[in-house]
N, C-alpha and C positions, 0 to 999 in steps of 0.2 A: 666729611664734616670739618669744618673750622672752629666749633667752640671748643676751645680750652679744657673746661673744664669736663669734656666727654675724654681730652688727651689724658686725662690722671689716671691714674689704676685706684680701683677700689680698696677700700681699705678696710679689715675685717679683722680687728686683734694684730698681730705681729705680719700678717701673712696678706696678700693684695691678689689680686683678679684681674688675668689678661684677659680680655676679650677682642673682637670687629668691631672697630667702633665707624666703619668706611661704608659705604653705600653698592648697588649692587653692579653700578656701571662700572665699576674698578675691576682689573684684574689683579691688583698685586695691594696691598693697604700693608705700611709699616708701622706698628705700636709706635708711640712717641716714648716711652720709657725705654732705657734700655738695662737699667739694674733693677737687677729682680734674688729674691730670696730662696733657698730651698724651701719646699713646703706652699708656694704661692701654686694659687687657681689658673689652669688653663683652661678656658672654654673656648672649644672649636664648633661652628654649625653643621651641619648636613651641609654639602658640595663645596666644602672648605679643606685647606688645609694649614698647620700652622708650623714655618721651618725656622729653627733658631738658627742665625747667623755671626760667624766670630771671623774681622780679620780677614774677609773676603771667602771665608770656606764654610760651607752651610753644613749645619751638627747636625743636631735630633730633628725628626719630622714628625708631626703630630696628626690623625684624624680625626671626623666628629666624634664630640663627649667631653666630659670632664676631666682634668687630669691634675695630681697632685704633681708639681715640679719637686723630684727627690734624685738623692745618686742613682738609686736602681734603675731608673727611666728616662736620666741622661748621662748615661756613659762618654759621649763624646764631650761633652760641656763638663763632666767630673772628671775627666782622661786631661781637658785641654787647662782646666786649674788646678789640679791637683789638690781642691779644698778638703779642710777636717769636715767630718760628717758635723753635720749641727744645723738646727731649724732656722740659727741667726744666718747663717752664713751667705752674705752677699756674694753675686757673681755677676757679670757684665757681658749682655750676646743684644743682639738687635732680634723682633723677635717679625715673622714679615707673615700675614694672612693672606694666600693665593684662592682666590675666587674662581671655583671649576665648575658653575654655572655657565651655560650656553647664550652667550650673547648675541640677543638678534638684533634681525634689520641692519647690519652694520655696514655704510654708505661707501661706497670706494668709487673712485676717476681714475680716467685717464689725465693729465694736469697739463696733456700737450692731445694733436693730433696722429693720427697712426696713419701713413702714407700707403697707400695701396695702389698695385695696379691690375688694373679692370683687364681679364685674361683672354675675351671677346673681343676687345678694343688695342687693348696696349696700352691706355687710358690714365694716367694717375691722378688718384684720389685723394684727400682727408678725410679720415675719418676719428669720427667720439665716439668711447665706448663709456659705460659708466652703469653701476648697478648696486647690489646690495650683498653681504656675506652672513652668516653664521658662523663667530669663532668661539672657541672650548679653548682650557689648557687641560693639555697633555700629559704633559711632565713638568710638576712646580719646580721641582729642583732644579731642572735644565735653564726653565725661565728664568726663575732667580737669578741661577751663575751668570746669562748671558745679559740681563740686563742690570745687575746689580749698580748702586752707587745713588741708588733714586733717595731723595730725602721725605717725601708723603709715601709714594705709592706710585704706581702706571694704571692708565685709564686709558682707552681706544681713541678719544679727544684730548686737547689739551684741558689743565686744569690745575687749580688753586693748589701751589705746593709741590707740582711734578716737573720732574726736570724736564722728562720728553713724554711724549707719547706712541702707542700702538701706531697710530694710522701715520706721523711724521717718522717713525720707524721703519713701517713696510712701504711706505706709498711709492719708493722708486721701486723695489721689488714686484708690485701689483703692477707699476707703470711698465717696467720692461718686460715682465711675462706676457701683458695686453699686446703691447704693441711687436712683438717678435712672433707671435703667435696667432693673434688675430688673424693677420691677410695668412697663414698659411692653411689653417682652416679652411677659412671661406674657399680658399685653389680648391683644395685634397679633398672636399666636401662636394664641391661643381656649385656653389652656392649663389642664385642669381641675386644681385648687389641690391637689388631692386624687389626681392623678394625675404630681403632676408630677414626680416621680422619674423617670417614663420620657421627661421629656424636657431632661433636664438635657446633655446634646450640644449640643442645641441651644440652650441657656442660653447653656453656657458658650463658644459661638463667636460669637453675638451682644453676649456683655460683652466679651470680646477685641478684637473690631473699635474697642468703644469706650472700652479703656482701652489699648490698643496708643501714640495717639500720643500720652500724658502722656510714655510711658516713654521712645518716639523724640527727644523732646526733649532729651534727657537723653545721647543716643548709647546705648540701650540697647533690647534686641527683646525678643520676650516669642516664641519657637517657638510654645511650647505654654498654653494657659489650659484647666483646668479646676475646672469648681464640681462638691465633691464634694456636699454637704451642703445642702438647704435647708431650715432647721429650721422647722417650725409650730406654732402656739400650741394644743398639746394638751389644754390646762386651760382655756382660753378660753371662755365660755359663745356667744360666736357661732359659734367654730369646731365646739363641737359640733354646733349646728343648723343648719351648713351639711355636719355629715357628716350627720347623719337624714336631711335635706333629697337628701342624694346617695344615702343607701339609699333613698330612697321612690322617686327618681328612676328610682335602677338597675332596681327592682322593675317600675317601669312599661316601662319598654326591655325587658325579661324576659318580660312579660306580653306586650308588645307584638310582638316577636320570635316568643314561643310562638304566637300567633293568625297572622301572618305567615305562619308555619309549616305551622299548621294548613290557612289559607286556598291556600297553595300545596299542598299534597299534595290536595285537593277539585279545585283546578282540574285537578292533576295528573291526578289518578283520571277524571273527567269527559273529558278530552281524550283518555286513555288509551281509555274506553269510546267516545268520539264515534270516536276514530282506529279503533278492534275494529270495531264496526258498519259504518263505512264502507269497511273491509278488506272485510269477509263482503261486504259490496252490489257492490265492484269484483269480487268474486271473482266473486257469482252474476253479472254483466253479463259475464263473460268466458265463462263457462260457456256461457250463453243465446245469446252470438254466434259462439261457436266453432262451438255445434248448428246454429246460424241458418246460416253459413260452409259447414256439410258440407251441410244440406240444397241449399243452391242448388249447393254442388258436384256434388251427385245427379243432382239436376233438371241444370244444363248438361252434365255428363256423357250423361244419357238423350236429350238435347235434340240433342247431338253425336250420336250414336250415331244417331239416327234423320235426322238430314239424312245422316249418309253412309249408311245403308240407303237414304236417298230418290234420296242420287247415284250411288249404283251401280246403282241399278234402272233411272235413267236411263242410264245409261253401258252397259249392258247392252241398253237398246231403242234406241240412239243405235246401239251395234254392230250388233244383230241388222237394223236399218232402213239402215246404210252396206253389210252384207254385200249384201243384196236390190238396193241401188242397184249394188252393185260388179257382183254378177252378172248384172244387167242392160245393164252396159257392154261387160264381155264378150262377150254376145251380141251384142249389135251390131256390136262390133269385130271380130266373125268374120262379121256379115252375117247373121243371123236372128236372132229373137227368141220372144217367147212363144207365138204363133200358130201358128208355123212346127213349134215341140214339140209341142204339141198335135195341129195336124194329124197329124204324123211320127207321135204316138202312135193317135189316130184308125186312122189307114193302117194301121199295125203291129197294130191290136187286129179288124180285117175281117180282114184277109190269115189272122191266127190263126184267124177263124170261119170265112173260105171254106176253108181248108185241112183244117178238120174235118171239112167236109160231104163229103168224096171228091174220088174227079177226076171223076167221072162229073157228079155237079151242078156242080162246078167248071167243067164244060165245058159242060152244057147238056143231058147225059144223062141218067138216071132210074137206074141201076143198083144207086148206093147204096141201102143201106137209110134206109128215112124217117127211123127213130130216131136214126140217128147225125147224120144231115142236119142232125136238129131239133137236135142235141145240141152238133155246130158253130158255128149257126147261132146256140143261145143263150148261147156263151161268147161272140160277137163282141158281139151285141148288149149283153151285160153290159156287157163293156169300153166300148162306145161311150156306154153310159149311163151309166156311172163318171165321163167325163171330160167330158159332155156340158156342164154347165153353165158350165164353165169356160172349153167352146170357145164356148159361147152372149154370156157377161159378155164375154170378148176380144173375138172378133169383134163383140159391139155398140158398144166401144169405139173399135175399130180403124175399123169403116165409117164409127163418127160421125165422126172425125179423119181419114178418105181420103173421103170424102164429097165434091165440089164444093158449093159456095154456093150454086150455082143449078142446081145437080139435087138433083130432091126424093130423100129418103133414102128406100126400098124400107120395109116395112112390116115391123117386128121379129118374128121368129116368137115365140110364145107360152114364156114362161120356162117350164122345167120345174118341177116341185114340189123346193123343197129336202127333200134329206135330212137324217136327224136331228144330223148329225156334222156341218155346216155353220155357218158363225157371221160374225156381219157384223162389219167394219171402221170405227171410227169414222172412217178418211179418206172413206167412201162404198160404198169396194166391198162388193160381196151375196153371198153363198151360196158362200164362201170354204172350200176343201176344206185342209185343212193348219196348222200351226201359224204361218205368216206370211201376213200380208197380200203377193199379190203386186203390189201397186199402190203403195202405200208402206214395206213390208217389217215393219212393226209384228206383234209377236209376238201369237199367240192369247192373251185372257184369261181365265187361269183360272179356273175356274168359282168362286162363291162356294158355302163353307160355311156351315151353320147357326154357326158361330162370327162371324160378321164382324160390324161394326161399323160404322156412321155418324159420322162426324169433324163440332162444328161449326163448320167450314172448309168444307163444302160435298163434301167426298169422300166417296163412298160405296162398303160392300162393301168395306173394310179389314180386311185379313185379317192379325192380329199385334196388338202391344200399342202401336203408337207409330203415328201417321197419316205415310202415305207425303209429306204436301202439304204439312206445317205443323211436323210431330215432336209435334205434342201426346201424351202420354202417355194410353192406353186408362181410358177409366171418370175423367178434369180434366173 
């Protein structure tokens, strides 16, 4: 401000009122009074602060609120005059408002060009860099010391009253941090000069770091840094041949990419047709073993099937040979045996033929007629020739087995002629009338048909499609 009359201190009875009476573009605003009373008003705002000054050496510092100026609350300023306690009593300090509000947008340059050289080419360049800050204070006290002597105030621009300013203060400081740092960035980065628009972020947080502690000196932060701008030498005859030189360049990455491209969809196609063919090949190997899988299931299927036709056939002549044994236990367990039937039958089948022939021959008489005699006479002998060789095989068996060791065995009478309904036992016994062996119980074997078959397993006269000995399937 410039009106006067906002320079006055208020006045309230004996006692007067410091306040800001400075705007909020200022960093530093100096009260224009500099005699002030114990007992006078200090009002400080929110993001202010207010430090009395004596003689170059800054006393009391003050925060937001109100504050009575008395001894108790400025020691240094009662220390540095050594006044009597009293409400009149005058004392003399400059009194300075430090503004700790964050100042935006704040405009910075480069005020020369930054010389660069292009690390592709060898190339040298001009370059403008130029952009915007966010500055804070820090530390008022530091500010103050270091810039003390100002007659208004310091503001970031020049201005009515102020000796210097923020930005005619830092601006070779921002100037040689740019340009000492700038190209080394852009090297340390691989930063193309032509592409560097999109990496100005990163510029501008790497110039930060390195013009941060000029400013810290000073009791003042920098939030934020940004480089909006970094101009290039468009009329430049190297800058042009280093943009051809980046079309040619780009052109060959393009070319290079397209082939890339290319060479990838061929692998592509090729892997896609090796993967196709090699599908179809799993597929037919799955096919071929699936078939391969049913046939042997066939085959163990038929191969089952024919041992249990081969165990039941067994288990069948295992019965039919335990029945024969069973009922030959029987017999004995009642005390006769095969012999004994036979005979009984023998007896039974005479008694039928003498009983034919009359009583008269029956007794020794002649009365009967011859015919009928003869007719009795040759139903017995039937019978007795029915059963004869049966009683013949027994009884040769029975004598050999009741025979003593040392009496000779009586001379075998002559085997009768088998009949055609007779069939031999492979345990030994001969001229076997019935469908079991009576010797070991073993069933009669059906005759073979002109159908049957030789196994080569050594079976012969298999009758069916699977061998009873092995399961081979008819016609392997």
């Amino acid at each position: 401000m410039t009106n006067s009359e906002n320079m006055k201190p208020e006045k309230s009875g004996l006692f007067s009122v410091i306040k800001y009476e400075g705007n909020n573009d200022t960093f530093i605003w100096k009260h224009p009074v500099e005699d002030f009373n114990y007992g006078s008003q200090l009002i400080v705002h929110e993001s202010q602060e207010a430090v009395f000054f004596k003689d170059g050496q800054a006393l009391d510092t003050f925060g937001p609120g109100r504050h009575t100026l008395e001894t108790q609350n400025l020691p240094l300023i009662g220390k540095a005059y050594k006044l009597a306690t009293g409400s009149q009593s005058p004392f003399h300090a400059e009194v300075y408002f430090i503004n700790k509000t964050v100042q935006m947008a704040i405009k910075w340059g480069t005020p020369d060009k930054v010389r660069f050289i292009d690390p592709l080419t060898g190339t040298p360049l001009d370059l403008g860099a130029s952009g915007e800050m966010n500055l804070q204070v820090s530390n008022s006290r530091k500010l103050l010391i270091q810039l003390v002597g100002t007659m208004k105030g310091i503001a970031w621009q020049d201005g009515e009253g102020f000796t210097k300013s923020l930005q005619e203060s830092f601006r070779p400081l921002i100037s040689n941090a740019v340009k000492t740092n700038l190209p080394t960035v852009i090297k340390s980065e691989a930063i193309d000069i032509l592409e560097i628009d999109e990496n100005l972020g990163l510029i501008s947080d790497s110039l930060k770091d390195k013009i941060l502690p000029g400013f810290e000196e000073y009791g003042l932060t920098i939030p934020q840094f940004y480089v909006t701008s970094i101009v290039l030498p468009e009329n430049d005859p190297n800058f042009k041949r280093i943009r051809e030189l980046h079309t040619i360049t780009l052109q060959t990455r393009i070319i290079q990419a397209e082939a890339t491209v290319k060479t990838a969809q061929a692998q592509s196609e090729t892997q896609y047709r090796t993967a196709q063919e090699q599908s179809k090949a799993a597929i037919e190997a799955a096919h071929r073993e699936a078939e391969l899988q049913r046939q042997l299931t066939e085959t163990e299927v038929a191969r089952r099937e024919a041992e249990r036709k081969v165990i039941a056939a067994q288990a069948d002549a295992e019965a039919m040979r335990l029945a024969g044994m069973t009922e030959a236990e029987i017999m004995r367990a009642k005390g006769y045996n095969q012999k004994d039937v036979l005979q009984a039958e023998v007896q039974k089948a005479y008694a039928e033929g003498i009983g034919n022939m009359g009583p008269d021959v029956s007794n020794g008489g002649g009365g009967s007629s011859i015919v009928g005699d003869m007719m009795g006479l040759g139903v017995g002998m039937a019978a007795a020739n029915a059963i004869m060789p049966q009683i013949s095989n027994m009884m040769s068996g029975m004598n050999t087995q009741q025979q003593p060791a040392n009496t000779a065995a009586p001379a075998a009478p002559a085997p009768a002629a088998p009949s055609a309904d007779m069939w031999d036992c492979p345990c030994g016994q001969k001229n076997i009338i019935g469908n079991f062996c009576n010797n070991c119980g073993s069933k009669r074997p059906v005759a073979v048909s002109g159908d049957a078959w030789d196994c080569s397993c050594g079976l012969k006269g298999i009758v069916g499609n699977f061998c009873n000995n092995c399961g081979k399937k008819r016609g392997e």
